[in-house]
C-alpha positions as CSV (number, residue, x, y, z in Angstrom):
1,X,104.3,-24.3,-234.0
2,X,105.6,-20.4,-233.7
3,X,103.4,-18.3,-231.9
4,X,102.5,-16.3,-235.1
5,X,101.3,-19.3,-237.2
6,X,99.1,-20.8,-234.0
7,X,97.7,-17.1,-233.9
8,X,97.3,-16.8,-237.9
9,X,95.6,-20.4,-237.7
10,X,93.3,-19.5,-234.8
11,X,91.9,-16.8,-236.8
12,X,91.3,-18.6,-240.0
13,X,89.0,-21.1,-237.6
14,X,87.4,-17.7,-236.6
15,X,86.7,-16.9,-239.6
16,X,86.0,-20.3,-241.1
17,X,83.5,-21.1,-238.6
18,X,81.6,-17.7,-238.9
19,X,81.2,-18.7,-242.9
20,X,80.2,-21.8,-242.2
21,X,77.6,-20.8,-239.6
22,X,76.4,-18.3,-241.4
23,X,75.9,-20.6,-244.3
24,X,73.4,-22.4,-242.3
25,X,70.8,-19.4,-243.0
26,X,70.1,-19.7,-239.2
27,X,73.0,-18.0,-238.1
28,X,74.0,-14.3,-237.7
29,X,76.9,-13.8,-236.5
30,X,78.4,-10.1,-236.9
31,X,81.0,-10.1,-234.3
32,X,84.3,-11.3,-233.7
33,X,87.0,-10.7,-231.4
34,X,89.2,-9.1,-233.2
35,X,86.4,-6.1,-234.5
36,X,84.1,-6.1,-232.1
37,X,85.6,-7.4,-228.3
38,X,83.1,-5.4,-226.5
39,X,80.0,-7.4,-227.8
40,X,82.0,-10.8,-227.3
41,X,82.8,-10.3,-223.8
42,X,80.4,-11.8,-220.7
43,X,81.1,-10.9,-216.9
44,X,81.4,-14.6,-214.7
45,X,80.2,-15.0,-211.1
46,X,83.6,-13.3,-209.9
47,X,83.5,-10.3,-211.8
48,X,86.3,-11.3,-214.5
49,X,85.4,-11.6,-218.3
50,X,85.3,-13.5,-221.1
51,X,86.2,-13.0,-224.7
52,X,84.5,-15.3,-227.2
53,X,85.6,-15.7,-230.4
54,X,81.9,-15.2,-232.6
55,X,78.7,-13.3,-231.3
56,X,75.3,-13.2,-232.7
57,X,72.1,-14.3,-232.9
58,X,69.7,-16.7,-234.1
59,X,67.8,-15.3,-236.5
60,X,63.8,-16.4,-237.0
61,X,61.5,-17.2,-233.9
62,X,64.5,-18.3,-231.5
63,X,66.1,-14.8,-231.6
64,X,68.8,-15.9,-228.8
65,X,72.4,-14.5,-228.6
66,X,74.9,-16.7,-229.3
67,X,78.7,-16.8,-227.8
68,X,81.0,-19.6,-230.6
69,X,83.8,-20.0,-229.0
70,X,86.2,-21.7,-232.5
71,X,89.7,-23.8,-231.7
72,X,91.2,-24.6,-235.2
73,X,93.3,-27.4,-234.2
74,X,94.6,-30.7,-236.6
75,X,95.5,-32.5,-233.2
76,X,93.6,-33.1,-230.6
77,X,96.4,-31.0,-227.9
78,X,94.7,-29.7,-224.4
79,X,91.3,-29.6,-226.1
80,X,89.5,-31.5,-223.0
81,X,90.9,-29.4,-220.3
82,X,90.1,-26.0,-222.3
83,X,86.5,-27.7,-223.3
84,X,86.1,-28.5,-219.2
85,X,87.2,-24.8,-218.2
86,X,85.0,-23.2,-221.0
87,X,82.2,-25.3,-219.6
88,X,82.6,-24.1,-216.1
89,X,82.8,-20.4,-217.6
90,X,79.4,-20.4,-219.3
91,X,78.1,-22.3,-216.0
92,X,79.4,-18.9,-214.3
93,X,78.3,-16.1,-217.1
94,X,74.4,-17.8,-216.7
95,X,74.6,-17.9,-212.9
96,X,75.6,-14.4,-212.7
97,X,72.7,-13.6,-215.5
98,X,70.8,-15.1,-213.2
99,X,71.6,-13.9,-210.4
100,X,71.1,-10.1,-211.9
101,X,67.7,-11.1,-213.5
102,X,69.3,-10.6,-217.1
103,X,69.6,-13.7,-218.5
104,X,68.8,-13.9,-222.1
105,X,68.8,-17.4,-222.4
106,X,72.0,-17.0,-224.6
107,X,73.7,-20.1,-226.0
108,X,76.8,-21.3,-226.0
109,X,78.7,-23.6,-229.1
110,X,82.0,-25.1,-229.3
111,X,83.4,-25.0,-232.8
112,X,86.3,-27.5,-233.6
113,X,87.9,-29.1,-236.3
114,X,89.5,-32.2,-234.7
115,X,87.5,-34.6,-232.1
116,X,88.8,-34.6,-228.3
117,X,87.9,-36.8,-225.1
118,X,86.6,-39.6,-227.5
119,X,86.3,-41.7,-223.9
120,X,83.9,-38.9,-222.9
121,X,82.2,-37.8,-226.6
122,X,78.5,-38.6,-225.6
123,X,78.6,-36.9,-222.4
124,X,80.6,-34.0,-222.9
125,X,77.0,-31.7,-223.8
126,X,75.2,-33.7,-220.4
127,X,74.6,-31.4,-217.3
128,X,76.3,-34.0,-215.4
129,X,80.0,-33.2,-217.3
130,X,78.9,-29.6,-216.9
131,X,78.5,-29.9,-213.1
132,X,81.7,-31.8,-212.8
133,X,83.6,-28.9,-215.1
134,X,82.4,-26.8,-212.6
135,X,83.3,-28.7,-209.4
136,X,87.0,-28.8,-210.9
137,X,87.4,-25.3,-211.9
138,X,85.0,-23.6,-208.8
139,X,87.9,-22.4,-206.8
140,X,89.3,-20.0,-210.2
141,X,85.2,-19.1,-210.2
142,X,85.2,-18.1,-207.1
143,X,81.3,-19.8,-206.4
144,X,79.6,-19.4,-203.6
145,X,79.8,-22.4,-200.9
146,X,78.0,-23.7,-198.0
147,X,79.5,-25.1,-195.0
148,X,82.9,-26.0,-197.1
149,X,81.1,-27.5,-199.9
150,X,80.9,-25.4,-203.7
151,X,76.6,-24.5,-203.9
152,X,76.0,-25.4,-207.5
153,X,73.0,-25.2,-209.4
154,X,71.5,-28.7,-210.8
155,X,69.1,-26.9,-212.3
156,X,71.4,-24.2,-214.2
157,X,73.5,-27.5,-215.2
158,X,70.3,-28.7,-216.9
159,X,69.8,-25.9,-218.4
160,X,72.7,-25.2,-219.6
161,X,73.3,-28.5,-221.5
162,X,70.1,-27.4,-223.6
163,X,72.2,-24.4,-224.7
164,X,75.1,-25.8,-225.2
165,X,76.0,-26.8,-228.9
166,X,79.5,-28.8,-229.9
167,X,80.2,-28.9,-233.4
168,X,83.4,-30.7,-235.5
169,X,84.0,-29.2,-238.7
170,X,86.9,-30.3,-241.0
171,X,88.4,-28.0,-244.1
172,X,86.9,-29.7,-246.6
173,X,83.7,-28.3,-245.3
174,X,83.9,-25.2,-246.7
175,X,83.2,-26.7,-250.6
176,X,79.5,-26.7,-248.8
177,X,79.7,-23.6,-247.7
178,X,77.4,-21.0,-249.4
179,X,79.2,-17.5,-251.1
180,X,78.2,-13.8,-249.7
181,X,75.8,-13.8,-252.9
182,X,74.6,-17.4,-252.5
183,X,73.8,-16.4,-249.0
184,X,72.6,-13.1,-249.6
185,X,69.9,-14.2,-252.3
186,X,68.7,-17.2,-249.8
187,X,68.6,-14.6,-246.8
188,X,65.8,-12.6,-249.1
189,X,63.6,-15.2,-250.2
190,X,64.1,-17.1,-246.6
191,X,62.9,-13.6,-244.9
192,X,64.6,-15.3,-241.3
193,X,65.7,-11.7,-240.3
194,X,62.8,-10.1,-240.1
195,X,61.1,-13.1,-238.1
């Protein structure tokens, strides 16, 4: 596929998943990449950052930010070693929020519209595949170690898996999907925003 119709497709996703989010009534989600990169970018352990493709929030009660992170693909391609690498990098962004007593107990979701690591599915949200997404990618992450071995955080893995969402969405999804003025009038009676 040329590079321009991956990119063109990519954003469509973006875009796609944002409706579809939004739709939920639960969902704000005013940033993207491509308008607003400074409030979808999160500093890791090392220092680097990390662009994801949605930001928001969670509107009523829950209130907590949200990084989506949308991969439009009709195949299933190098889905499981970017979903392993993404998992290691919000492992990182939390441990550094952590570390710098600002977490925010943000959450992280994984937006796709074609199923990958089938052998894996029901463990790919489990602290356990998180830990061992980290162990594989803690050299690039830079993590601290002890006595030759990589120190990570059980705990963080834990909780992490309880802010970790994975979502498969297909095209035809979008006939569910409310309009702007569908979702407009149920924002006003719902009164979520001002929760």
């Amino acid at each position: 596929m040329p590079a321009e119709k991956s990119q063109e497709t990519g954003r469509e996703g973006v875009f796609s998943a944002k409706q579809y989010l939004e739709s939920t009534t639960h969902l704000r989600l005013p940033w993207t990449a491509y308008d607003h990169e400074s409030m979808c970018k999160l500093q890791r352990l090392d220092g680097s950052k990390k662009v994801y493709d949605l930001s928001g929030h969670f509107l009523g009660q829950r209130r907590h930010r949200l990084y989506v992170e949308a991969k439009k693909y009709s195949v299933v391609g190098n889905q499981g070693s970017m979903y392993t690498e993404y998992l290691a990098d919000i492992y990182s962004i939390a441990a550094r929020a952590r570390r710098e007593e600002m977490d925010d107990e943000a959450e992280f979701m994984w937006v796709t519209w074609h199923p990958f690591s089938q052998g894996n599915w029901p463990r790919l949200t489990h602290h356990e595949y998180i830990r061992e997404a980290v162990e594989e990618h803690a050299p690039r992450l830079k993590l601290p170690t002890n006595e030759g071995k990589v120190e990570i955080d059980e705990d963080l893995c834990r909780h992490m898996s309880e802010r970790l969402w994975l979502l498969v969405l297909c095209d035809r999804q979008e006939e569910l999907v409310l309009t702007p003025e569908e979702l407009k009038t149920a924002m006003l009676n719902l009164k979520r925003e001002g929760a």
